[in-house]
Structures are given as C-alpha cells and as structure tokens.
C-alpha positions in Angstrom: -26.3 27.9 30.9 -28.7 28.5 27.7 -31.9 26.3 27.8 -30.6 25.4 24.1 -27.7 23.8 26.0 -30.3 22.2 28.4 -32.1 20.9 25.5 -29.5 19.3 23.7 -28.4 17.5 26.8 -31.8 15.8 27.3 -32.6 15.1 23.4 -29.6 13.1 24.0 -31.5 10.4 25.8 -33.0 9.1 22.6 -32.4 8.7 18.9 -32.3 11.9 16.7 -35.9 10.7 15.4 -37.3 10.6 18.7 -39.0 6.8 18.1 -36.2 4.3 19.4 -36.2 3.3 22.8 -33.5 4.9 25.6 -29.6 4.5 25.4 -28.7 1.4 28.2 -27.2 4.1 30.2 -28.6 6.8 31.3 -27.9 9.7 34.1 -31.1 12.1 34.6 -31.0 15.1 37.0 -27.5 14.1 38.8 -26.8 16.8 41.5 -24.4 16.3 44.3 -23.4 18.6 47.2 -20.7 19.0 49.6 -22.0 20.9 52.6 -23.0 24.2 51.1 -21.5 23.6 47.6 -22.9 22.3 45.0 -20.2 20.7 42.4 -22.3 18.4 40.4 -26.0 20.6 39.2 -28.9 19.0 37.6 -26.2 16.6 34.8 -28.5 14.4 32.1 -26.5 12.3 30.2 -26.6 9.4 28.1 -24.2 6.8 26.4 -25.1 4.2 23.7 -24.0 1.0 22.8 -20.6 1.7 20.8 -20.9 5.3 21.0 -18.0 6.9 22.4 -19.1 10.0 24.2 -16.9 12.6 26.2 -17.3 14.5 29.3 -15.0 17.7 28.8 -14.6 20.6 31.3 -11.7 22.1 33.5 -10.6 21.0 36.3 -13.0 21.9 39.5 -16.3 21.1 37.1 -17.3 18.3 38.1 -16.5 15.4 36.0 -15.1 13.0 38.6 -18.1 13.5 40.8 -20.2 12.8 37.9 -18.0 10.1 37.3 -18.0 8.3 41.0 -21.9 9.0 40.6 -22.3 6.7 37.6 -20.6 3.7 38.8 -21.5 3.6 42.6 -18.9 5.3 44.3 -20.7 8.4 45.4 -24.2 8.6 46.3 -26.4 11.3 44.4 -28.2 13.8 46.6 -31.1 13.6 43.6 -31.0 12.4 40.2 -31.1 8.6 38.9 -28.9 6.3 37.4 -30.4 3.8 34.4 -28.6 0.7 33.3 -30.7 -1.4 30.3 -33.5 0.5 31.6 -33.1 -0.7 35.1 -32.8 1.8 38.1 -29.4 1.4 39.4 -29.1 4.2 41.5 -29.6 2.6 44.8 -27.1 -0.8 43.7 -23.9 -0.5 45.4 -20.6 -0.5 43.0 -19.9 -4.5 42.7 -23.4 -5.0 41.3 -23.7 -2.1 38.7 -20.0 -3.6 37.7 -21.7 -7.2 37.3 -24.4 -5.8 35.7 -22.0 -4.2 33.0 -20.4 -0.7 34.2 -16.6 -1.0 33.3 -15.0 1.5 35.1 -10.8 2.9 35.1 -9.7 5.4 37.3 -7.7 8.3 37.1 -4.9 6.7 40.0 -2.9 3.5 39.2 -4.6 0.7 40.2 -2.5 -2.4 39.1 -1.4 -4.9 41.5 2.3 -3.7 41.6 3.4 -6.7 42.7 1.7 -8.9 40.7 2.9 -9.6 36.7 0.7 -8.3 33.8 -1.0 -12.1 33.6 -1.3 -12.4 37.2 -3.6 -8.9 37.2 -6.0 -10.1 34.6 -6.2 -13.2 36.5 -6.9 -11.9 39.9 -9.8 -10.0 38.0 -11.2 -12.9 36.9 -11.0 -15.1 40.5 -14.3 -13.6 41.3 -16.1 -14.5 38.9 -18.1 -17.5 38.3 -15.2 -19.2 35.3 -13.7 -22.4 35.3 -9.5 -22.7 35.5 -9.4 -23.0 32.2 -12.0 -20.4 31.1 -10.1 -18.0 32.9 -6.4 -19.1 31.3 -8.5 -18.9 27.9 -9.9 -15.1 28.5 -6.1 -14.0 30.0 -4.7 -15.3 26.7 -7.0 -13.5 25.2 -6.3 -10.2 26.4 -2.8 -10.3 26.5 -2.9 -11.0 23.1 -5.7 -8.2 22.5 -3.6 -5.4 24.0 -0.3 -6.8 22.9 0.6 -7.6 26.1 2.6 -10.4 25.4 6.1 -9.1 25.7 5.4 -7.7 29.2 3.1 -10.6 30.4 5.9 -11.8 33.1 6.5 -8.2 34.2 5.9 -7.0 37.7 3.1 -4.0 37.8 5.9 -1.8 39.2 8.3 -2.4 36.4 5.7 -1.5 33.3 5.7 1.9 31.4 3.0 4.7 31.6 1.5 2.6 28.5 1.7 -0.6 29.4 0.0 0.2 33.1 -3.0 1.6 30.9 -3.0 -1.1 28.5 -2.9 -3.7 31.4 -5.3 -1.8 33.4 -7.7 -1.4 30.5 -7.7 -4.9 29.5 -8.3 -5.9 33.4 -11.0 -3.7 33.2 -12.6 -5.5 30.1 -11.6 -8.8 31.8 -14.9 -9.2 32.4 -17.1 -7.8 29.4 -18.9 -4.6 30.3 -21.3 -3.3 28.1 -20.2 0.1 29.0 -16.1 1.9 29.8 -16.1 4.7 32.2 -12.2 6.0 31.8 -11.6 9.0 33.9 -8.3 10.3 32.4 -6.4 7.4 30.4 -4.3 9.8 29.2 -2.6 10.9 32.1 1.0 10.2 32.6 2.1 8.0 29.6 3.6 9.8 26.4 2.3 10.8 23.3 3.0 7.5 21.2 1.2 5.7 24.3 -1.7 8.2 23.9 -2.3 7.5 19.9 -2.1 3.5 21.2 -4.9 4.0 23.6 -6.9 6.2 21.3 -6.8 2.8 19.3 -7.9 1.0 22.2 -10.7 3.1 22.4 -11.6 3.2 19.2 -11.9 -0.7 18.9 -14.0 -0.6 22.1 -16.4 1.3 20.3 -16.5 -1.2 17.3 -17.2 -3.9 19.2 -20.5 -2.3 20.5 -19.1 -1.1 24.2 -20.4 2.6 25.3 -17.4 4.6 26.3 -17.8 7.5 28.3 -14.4 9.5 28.5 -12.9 12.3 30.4 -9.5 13.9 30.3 -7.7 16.8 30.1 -5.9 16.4 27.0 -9.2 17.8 24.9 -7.6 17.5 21.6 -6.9 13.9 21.9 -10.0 13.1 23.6 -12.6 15.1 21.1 -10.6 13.5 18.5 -12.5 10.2 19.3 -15.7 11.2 20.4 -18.7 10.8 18.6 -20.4 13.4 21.4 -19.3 15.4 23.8 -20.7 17.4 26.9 -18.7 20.3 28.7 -19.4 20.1 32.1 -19.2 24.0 33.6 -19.6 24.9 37.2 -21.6 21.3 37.5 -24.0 22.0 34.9 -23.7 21.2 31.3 -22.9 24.1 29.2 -23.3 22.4 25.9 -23.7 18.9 24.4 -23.2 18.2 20.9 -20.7 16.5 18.4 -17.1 17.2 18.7 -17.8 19.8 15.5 -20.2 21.1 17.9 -18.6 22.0 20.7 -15.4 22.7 18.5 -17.1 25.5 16.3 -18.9 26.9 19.6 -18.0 30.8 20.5 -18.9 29.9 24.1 -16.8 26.7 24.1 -14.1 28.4 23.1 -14.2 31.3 24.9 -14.8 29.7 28.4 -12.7 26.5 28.2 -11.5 25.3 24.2 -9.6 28.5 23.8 -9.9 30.7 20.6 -6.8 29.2 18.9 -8.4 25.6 19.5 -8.8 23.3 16.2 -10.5 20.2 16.1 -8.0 17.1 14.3 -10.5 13.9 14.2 -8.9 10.3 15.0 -8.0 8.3 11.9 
C-alpha cells in the first residue's frame, strides 16, 4: 500500500480545507485478527452526513469485518469507533443503533412470517412511540418505499426487491443518521437494482451517511460520492469514484482494465 493511499484515507476525516470539524462517523486505526491472521489492518475511514461513501474490494478483504466493526458486532483488537464525536467503540450494538447507526445485512432478515406492515411495526415496538405514532411512521414508510401493494404480504411471499425495499425501510424505521448496507444488491434483479440505487440516492438527500459495499462495483461506484478499496485488510486507495476508476492499480488488482465508470442519473 503507497503512503499516498495512506494519506488520502486519513485527509478523509475532515473537510478538503482542513478547518471544519470531523465527519459524525468516524473509524481510526481498525485492525482485527483471527488467531494468527490478520483480515482487517490499520482501516481509517470516515462518512459524512449525506455523503454516500463505498467500501469496495474482493471478496476475502475485509469489508464485512470492517463492517461488523462499525456497528458493534465484532470487537476491534485496536482502533476506535466515533459517532458525533463520541467514542463508541466500547457501546454494545443496541446502543450505537439508538444512537443513530442504521445497519442491513448481507442475509435476509425479514420476519418471514410476518406481512410487510407487521415488520416495520415490530421495529418500532421497542421504541419509546405511542400506538398511533407508530401506525403514522408505518404509513409513512410503506408509502416511502412503495410498499403499498405488498403491505399485506407474508415476508416469505415478497420478491428479491421487495425483501430490500421492506428491509431498508425497517432499517430506517427508526431515523439513523447514518446506513451501513453490506450488499443490497445481492439476489434481486437488475430493475430491482436501479430501484435501490434510488433508494440510496434519496437517503443521501435527506442528509443520512451511507456507507456501501457490494460486489456489483459498477452499480455501486455509480452512486458514491467516495470510495475506498479495501486490499488484504488495508486500504489501497481512497478517492472519488473518478479516482479509483482512472487508477492503474485499481484496475489492475481488482476494477479490471476493461472497467468504465457510468455515474447514477
């Protein structure tokens, strides 16, 4: 890894004119080891308020360590965790979540058994809502994510897009100032991938961080505003999608030489 990579990692943490205060969240020095090997190295990252930032690399890098990391899952063998300028590293998942740490995983996690209105509403039981704040905010969301055909439907019975969709507005059920989706592309099919680019997008313009990874690169660059490829557990480069697009490195070691960059419109 370059030191110019290194660099660009860390300037990151703050504004490009080096005066504004740190992004709310904030990973420094994240390393994590299993027994001898070491699959997360020394990872600084940094997401702002509706910046939608990706965390690119293949498979066996690291990003779902980093991932578990972040929101409380796995515990960091060194590095710290920063939420709003709080130290989070030591606060167990349920209380960085309350604190504002959306987070989707890769596997399925609806309630299969449960419809599309009765998953946003189990969400919600925990939290401290009347009845009828929580039928307002379900409405809301099944309206948000044009759920509303589908809002009677069993979790079993719902499409690769529809799962997402329901899952993603479950995960926003209760307003995180920051997304972590660890492949949302996965599984559903290319018109479903364009709907949750959209999704994402809007996330973004309503002032939530996102911090994405997936495998489908092109779709997932298409949306960033930065990106970091994550390489062997360290980060290789950080940059704007152009960035790591137009990279030799990049594109030698993971984007591929034929690789072109198509932004979201």
């Amino acid at each position: 890894m370059d030191r110019s990579s290194t660099d660009a990692s860390r300037g990151g943490e703050r504004d490009g004119d080096g005066g504004d205060p740190a992004p709310e969240l904030l990973a420094r020095g994240l390393t994590k080891r299993y027994g001898r090997r070491t699959v997360v190295d020394d990872v600084h990252l940094a997401v702002r308020p509706g910046e939608i930032v990706g965390l690119l690399g293949p498979n066996g890098a690291g990003k779902t360590t980093t991932f578990y990391m972040i929101v409380g899952m796995v515990r960091p063998a060194s590095g710290r965790i920063f939420l709003g300028g709080e130290d989070v590293t030591r606060l167990p998942m349920y209380k960085r979540a309350r604190r504002g740490i959306g987070y989707l995983a890769q596997e399925t996690s609806v309630f299969r058994k449960l419809t599309v209105a009765g998953n946003l509403h189990a969400v919600l039981e925990f939290h401290d809502l009347s009845r009828s704040e929580r039928h307002e905010r379900v409405e809301e969301l099944i309206e948000e994510f044009g759920l509303g055909r589908v809002r009677d439907s069993k979790g079993y019975a719902l499409s690769g897009g529809e799962r997402r969709r329901t899952e993603i507005a479950r995960a926003l059920a209760t307003r995180p100032r920051f997304f972590l989706l660890d492949e949302p592309f996965a599984g559903i099919d290319p018109i479903a991938v364009e709907d949750i680019q959209s999704i994402v997008a809007g996330l973004s313009e309503r002032g939530i961080g996102v911090l994405i990874t997936d495998h489908n690169v092109h779709e997932t660059l298409a949306i960033t505003d930065r990106a970091y490829l994550l390489y062997e557990g360290q980060i290789l480069k950080a940059g704007t999608a152009e960035d790591l697009a137009e990279d030799p490195e990049v594109r030698r070691r993971y984007l591929g030489e034929q690789f072109t960059l198509e932004r979201y419109q």
